[in-house]
C-alpha positions in Angstrom: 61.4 131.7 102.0 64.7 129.9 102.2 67.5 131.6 100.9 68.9 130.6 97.4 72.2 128.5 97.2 73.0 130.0 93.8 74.5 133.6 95.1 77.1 134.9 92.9 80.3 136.9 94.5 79.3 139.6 94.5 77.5 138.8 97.9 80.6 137.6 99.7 83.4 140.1 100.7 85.8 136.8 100.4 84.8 135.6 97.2 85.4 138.8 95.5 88.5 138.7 97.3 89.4 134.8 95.9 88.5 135.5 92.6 90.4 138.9 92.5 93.7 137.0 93.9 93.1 134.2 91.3 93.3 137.2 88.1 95.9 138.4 89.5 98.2 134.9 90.1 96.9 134.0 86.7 98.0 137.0 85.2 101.0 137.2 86.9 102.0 132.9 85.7 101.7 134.1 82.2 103.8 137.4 82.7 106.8 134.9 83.8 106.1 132.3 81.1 106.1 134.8 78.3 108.9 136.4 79.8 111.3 133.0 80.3 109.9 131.8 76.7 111.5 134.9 75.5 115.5 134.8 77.7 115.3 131.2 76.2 114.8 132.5 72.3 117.2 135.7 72.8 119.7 134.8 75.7 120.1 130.7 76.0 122.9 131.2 78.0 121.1 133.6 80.6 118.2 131.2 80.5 121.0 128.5 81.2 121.8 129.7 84.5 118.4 130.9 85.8 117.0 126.7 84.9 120.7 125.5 86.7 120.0 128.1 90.3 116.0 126.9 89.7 117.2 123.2 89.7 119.6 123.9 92.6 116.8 125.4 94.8 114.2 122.6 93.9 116.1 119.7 94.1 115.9 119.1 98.0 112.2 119.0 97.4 112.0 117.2 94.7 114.1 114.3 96.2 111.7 114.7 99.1 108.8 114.2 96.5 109.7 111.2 94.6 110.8 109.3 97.6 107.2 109.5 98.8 105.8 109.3 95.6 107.8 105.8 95.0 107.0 104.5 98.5 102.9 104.9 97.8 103.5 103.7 94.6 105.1 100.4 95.5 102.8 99.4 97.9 100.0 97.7 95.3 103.6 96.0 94.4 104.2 94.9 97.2 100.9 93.4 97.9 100.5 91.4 94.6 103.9 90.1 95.7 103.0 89.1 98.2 100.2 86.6 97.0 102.3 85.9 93.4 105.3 84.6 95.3 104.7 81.1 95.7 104.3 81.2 91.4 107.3 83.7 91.1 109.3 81.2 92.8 108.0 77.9 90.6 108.9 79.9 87.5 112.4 80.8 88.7 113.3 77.8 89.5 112.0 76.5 86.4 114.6 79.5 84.7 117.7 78.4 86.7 117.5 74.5 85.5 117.1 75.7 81.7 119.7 78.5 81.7 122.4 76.0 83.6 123.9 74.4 80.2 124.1 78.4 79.1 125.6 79.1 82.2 128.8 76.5 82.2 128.8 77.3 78.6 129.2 81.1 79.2 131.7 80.1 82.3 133.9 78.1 79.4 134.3 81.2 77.4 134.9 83.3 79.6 137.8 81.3 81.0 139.0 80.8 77.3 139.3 84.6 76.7 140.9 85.5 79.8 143.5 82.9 78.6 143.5 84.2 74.9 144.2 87.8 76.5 146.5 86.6 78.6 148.9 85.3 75.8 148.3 88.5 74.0 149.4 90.8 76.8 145.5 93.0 76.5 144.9 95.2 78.6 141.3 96.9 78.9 140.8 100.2 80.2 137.9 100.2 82.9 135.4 102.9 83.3 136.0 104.7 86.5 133.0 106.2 88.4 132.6 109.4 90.1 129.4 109.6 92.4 126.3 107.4 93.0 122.9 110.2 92.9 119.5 110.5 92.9 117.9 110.6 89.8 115.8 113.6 91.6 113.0 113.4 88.0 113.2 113.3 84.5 110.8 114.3 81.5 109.0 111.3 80.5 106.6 112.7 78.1 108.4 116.1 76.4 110.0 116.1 73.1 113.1 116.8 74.8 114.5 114.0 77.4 116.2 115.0 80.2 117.1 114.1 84.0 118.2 116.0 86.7 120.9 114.2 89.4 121.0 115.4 92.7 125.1 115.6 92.5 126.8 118.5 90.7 130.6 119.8 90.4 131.0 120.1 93.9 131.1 116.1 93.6 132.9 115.3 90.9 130.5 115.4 88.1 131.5 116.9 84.5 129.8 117.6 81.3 130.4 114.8 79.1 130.9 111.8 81.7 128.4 108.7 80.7 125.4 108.2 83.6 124.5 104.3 83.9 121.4 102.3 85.6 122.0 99.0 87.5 121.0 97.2 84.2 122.2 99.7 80.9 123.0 103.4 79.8 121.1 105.8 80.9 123.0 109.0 79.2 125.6 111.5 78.9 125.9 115.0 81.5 125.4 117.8 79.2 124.8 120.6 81.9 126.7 120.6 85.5 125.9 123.0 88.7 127.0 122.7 92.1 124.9 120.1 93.1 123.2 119.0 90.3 123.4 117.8 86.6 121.7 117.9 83.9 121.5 114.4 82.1 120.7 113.5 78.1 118.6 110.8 78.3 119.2 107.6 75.0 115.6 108.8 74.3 116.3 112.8 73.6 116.7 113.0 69.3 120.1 115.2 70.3 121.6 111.6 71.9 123.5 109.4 69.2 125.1 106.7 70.8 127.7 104.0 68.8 126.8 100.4 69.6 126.7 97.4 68.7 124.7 93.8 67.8 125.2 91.3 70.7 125.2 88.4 68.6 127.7 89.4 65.7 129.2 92.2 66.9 127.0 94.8 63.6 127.8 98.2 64.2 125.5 100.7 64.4 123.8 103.8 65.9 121.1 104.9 68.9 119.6 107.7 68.0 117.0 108.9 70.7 113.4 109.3 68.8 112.1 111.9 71.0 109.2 110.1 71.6 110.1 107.9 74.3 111.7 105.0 71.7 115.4 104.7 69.7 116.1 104.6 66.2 119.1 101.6 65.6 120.8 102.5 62.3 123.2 100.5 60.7 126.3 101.9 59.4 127.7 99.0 57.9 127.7 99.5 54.0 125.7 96.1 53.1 122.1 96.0 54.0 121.3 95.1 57.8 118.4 93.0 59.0 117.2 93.3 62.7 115.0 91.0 64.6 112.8 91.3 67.7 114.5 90.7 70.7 118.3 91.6 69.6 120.4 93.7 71.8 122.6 96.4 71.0 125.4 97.2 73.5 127.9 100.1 73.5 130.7 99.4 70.8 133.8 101.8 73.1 133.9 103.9 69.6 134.3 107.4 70.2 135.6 107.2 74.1 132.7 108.3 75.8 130.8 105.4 77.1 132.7 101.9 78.3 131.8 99.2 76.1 129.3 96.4 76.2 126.8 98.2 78.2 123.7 97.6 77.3 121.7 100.3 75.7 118.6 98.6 73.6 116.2 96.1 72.5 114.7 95.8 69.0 110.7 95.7 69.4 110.2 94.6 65.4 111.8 93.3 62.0 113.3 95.9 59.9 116.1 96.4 57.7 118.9 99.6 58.0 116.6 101.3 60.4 114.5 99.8 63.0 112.9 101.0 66.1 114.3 99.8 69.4 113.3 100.4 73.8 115.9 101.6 75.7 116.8 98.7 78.2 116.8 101.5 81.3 114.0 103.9 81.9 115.1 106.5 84.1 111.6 107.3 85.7 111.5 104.1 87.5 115.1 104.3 88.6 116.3 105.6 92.7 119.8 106.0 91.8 122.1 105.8 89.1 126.5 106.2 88.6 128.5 108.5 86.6 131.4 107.2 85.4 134.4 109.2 84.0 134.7 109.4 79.7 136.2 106.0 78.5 138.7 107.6 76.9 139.4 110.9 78.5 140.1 113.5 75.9 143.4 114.5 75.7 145.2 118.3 77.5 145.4 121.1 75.1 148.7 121.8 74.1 150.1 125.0 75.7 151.3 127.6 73.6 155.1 128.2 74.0 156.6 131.7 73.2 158.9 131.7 70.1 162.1 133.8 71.1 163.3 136.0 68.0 166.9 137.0 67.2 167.1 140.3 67.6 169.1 141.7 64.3 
């Protein structure tokens, strides 16, 4: 009689020895969980540096990772490109004719404000930038939005300096190791950003939903309406990010409150710049030592 298939481990010296080692590496991954869950409740700071040294050690690989992740990735892209070209190229032709009279219009205000600033003797401050890194990943699906740059303090970087996409905002530094940040993406419910409406300059706020989306809240005292479709830039208030970047696009008619995209999603991004704050916050004063008169 053939021998059954069905033969449980405890026939094979190496299965009882797989199954063993499996316990014991399954026992062992919830040891560290439970014990990282519990520096993170009681010592955030500890916790701090262990994620920054864990971030430092992975990043190499991680780079490594998403640049062969995004090369397989893009080659059904490439492919469908490669047969849709002929129609890309119809429609963008058919783009440039329409968007020429916006174009010389655009040109004829632009020249007309450089003139206006001229006679006014304005001068705008630029937004310098620091380093251009890898976005090395980023946590597209948590509750909490983050993304880690493959450029630290060793570079340049600092907490607070503004990270931007070749199209909008991306976020804000809020952690910085040797080589490599930490970065608060629009999307995280800790980021409030001031902006503003494109078309009539509203003033308003993008706060990050948590869920992938941003709330825009107007802070203007009379009731706001919002349409699909309008963009909200940065407004320069509060001297973090340079203004008129662009930061999101309403998705639906609302009034006050309305949920908005960001224009940048960081996990299809290669690279992005950090710039220095807008508006660099000013040197603490230095205490001088009053002299008393001795009686």
């Amino acid at each position: 009689m053939a021998p059954s298939n069905n033969r449980r481990p405890g026939f094979s010296r190496r299965a009882q020895h797989g199954v063993f080692w499996s316990y014991v590496f399954a026992v062992a991954g919830m040891l560290v969980g439970v014990i990282l869950l519990a520096l993170s409740y009681f010592d955030p700071t500890t916790f701090g540096a262990a994620r920054t040294a864990v971030a430092e050690v992975t990043a190499p690989v991680s780079s490594g990772l998403s640049s062969v992740g995004r090369t397989v990735g893009a080659v059904p892209n490439g492919i469908g490109s490669y047969f849709m070209i002929h129609d890309q190229n119809i429609a963008l032709r058919k783009q440039i004719a329409d968007d020429h009279a916006v174009t010389m219009r655009a040109r004829a205000i632009n020249y007309e404000n450089r003139r206006l600033k001229a006679l006014l003797g304005l001068r705008e401050r630029i937004g310098v930038p620091v380093v251009s890194a890898r976005l090395v990943s980023s946590s597209p699906t948590s509750t909490r939005r983050f993304a880690t740059l493959n450029a630290g303090s060793w570079q340049g970087v600092e907490r607070g300096q503004p990270v931007l996409g070749p199209d909008g905002l991306i976020g804000q530094v809020v952690e910085a190791g040797p080589n490599t940040a930490r970065v608060l993406l629009l999307t995280d419910p800790e980021s409030s950003v001031p902006v503003r409406r494109t078309r009539d300059g509203l003033p308003a706020l993008a706060v990050g939903r948590g869920d992938g989306l941003i709330d825009i809240r107007s802070v203007s005292n009379a009731a706001a309406s919002f349409a699909p479709a309008e963009v909200f830039v940065t407004s320069g208030a509060g001297g973090v990010y340079p203004p008129n970047i662009p930061v999101a696009k309403i998705l639906r008619h609302g009034r006050d409150i309305v949920l908005a995209e960001a224009v940048m999603r960081p996990n299809t991004l290669d690279f992005a710049l950090v710039q220095r704050a807008f508006l660099p916050a000013p040197p603490r004063p230095v205490a001088t030592p009053v002299a008393v008169a001795k009686p």
